[in-house]
C-alpha positions as CSV (number, residue, x, y, z in Angstrom):
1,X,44.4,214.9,176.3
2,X,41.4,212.8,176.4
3,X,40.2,209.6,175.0
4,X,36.7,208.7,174.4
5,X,35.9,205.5,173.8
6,X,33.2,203.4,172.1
7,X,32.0,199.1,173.0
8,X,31.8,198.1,168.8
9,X,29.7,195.0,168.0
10,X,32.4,192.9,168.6
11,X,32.6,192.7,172.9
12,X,36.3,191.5,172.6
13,X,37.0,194.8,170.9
14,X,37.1,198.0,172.1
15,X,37.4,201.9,170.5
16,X,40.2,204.4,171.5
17,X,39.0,208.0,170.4
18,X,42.0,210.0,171.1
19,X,40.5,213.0,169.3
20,X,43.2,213.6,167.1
21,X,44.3,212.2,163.5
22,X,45.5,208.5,163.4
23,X,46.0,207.9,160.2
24,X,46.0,210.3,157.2
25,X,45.1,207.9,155.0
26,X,44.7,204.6,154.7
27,X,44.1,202.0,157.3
28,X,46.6,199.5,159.4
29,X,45.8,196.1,161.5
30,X,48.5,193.9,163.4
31,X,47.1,191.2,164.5
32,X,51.0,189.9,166.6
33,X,53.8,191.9,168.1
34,X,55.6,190.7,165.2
35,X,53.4,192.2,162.6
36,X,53.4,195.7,164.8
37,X,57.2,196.5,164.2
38,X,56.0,199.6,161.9
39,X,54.5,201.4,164.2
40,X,55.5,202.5,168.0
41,X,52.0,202.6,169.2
42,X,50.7,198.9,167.9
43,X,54.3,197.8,169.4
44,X,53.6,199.5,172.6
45,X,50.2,198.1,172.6
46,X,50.9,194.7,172.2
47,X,53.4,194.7,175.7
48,X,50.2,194.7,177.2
49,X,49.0,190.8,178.4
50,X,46.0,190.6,176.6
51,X,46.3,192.6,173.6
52,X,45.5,190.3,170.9
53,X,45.1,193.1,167.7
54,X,45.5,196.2,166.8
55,X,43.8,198.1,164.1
56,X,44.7,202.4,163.1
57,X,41.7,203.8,161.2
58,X,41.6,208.1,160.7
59,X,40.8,209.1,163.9
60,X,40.5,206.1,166.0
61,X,42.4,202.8,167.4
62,X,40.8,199.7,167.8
63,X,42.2,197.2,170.5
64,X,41.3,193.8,170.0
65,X,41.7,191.5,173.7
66,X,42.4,187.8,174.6
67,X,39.3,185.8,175.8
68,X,40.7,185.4,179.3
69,X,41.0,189.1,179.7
70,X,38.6,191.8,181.1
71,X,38.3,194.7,179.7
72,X,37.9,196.7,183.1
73,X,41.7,195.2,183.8
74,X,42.6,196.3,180.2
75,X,41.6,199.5,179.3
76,X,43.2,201.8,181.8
77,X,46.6,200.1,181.2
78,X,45.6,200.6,176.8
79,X,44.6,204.6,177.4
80,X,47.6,204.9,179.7
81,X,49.6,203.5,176.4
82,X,47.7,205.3,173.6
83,X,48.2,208.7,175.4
84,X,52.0,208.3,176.1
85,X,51.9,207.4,172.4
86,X,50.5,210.8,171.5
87,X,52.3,212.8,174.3
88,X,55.3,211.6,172.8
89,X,55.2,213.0,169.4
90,X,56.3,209.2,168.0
91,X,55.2,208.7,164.1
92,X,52.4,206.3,163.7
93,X,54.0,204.4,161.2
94,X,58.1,203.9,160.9
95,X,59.8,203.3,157.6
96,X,59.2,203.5,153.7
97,X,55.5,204.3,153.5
98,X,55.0,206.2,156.7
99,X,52.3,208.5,156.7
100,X,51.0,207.7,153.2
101,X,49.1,204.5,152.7
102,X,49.7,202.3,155.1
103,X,50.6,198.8,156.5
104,X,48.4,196.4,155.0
105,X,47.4,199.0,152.5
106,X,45.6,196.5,150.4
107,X,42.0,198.4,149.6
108,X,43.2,197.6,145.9
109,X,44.9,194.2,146.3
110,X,43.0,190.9,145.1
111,X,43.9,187.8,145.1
112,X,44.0,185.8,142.0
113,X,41.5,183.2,143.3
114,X,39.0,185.4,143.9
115,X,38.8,187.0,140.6
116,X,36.9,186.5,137.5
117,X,38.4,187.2,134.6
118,X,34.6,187.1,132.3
119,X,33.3,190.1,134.5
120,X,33.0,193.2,133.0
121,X,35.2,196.1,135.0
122,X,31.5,198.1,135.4
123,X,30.5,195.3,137.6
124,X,33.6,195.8,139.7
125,X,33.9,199.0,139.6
126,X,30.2,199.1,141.0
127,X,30.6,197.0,143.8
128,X,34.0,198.8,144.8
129,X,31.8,202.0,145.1
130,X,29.1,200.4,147.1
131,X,31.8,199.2,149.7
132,X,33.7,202.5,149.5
133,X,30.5,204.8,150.3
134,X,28.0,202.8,152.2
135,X,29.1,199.7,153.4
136,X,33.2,201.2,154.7
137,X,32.2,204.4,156.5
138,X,29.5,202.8,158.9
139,X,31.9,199.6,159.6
140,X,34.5,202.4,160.3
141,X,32.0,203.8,163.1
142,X,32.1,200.7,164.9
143,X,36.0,199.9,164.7
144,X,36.7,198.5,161.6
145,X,36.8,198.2,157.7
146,X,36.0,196.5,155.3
147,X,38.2,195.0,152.1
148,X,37.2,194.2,148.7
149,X,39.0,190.9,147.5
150,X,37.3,189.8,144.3
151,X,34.1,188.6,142.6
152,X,33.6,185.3,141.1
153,X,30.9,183.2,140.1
154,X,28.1,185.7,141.3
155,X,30.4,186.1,144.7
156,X,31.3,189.2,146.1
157,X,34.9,188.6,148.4
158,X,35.3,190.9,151.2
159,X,38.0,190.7,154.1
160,X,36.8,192.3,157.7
161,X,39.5,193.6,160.0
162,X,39.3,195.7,162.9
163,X,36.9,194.6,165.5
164,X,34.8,193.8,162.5
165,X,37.2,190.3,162.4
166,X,35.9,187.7,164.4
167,X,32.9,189.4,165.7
168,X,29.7,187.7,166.2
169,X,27.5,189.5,164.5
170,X,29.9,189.7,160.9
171,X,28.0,187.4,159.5
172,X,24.7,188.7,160.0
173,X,25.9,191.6,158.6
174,X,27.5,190.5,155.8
175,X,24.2,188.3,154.7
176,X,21.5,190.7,156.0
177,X,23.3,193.8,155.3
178,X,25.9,194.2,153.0
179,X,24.6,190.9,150.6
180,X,21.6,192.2,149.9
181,X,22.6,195.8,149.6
182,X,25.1,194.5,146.9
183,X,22.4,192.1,145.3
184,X,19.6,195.0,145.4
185,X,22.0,197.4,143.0
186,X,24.3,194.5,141.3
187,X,21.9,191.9,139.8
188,X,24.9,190.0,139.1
189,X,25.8,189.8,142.8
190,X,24.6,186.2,144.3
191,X,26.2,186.2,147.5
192,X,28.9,187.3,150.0
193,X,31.5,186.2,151.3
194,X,34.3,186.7,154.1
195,X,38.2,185.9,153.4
196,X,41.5,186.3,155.0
């Protein structure tokens, strides 16, 4: 077996190609040990000092590190553990759910706070298929995704994971980028911005 991998935007995260299906659908992103107890190869992942996240997209893994760690110390030890992880034939995911949408599976969740009830579902429906089809599938090439959370008051809420959360350049792409993509085909859209 081997595993490409890719630097993303973010330098304290870093993509695992295994050439192979991740995830069949769906996306899932531990960001603790704890969080990781669905699937073996997050868990696995994490016994590694320095893991900090871990993020399954379709056909890649995205390891997140500590700031005191190197990544030339850290990634033999992380393709050493994603290709036991494959050898193995272990599931991705464990338990009720497994294999169909995923941990975290929250692509259609919204929080309460972040919704406006006098917007018409055209709007929303809109700015759900911008994300899906040009803003999602280019944050998937460099690691990560991208999560619709709600529009109020002329704001567009979006939630980053992957290496996508807490990377330097996030916000420069959610104001040059994605804002004025939105505000270009949604005249309704003011601004952008990034949630838990």
């Amino acid at each position: 077996m081997f595993i490409q991998t890719e630097e993303t935007p973010n330098p304290a995260a870093l993509k695992f190609l295994p050439g192979k299906a991740v995830l069949e659908s769906g996306v899932a992103d531990f960001i603790s040990h704890a969080a990781a107890q669905r699937s073996p190869l997050a868990r696995l992942l994490f016994e590694i000092d320095g893991v900090a996240g871990v993020f399954l997209g379709s056909d890649f893994v995205t390891v997140t590190k500590t700031a005191d760690k190197n990544w030339q110390v850290l990634k033999p030890m992380v393709l050493g553990a994603v290709m036991d992880h494959f050898t193995s034939g272990a599931p991705m995911l464990e338990g009720d759910g497994a294999g169909s949408d995923t941990e975290d599976s929250d692509s259609e969740a919204q929080d309460d706070d972040y919704n406006d009830a006098g917007v018409g579902g055209e709007v929303i429906a809109q700015i759900k298929e911008l994300i899906d089809t040009r803003v999602r599938p280019s944050v998937a090439q460099d690691g990560g995704d991208i999560i619709y959370r709600g529009f109020k008051n002329g704001t567009v809420y979006l939630s980053l994971r992957g290496s996508c959360a807490g990377c330097p350049s996030s916000s420069a792409t959610l104001k040059m980028g994605i804002e004025n993509m939105l505000r270009h085909y949604v005249p309704e859209v003011l601004q952008v911005e990034a949630v838990s």
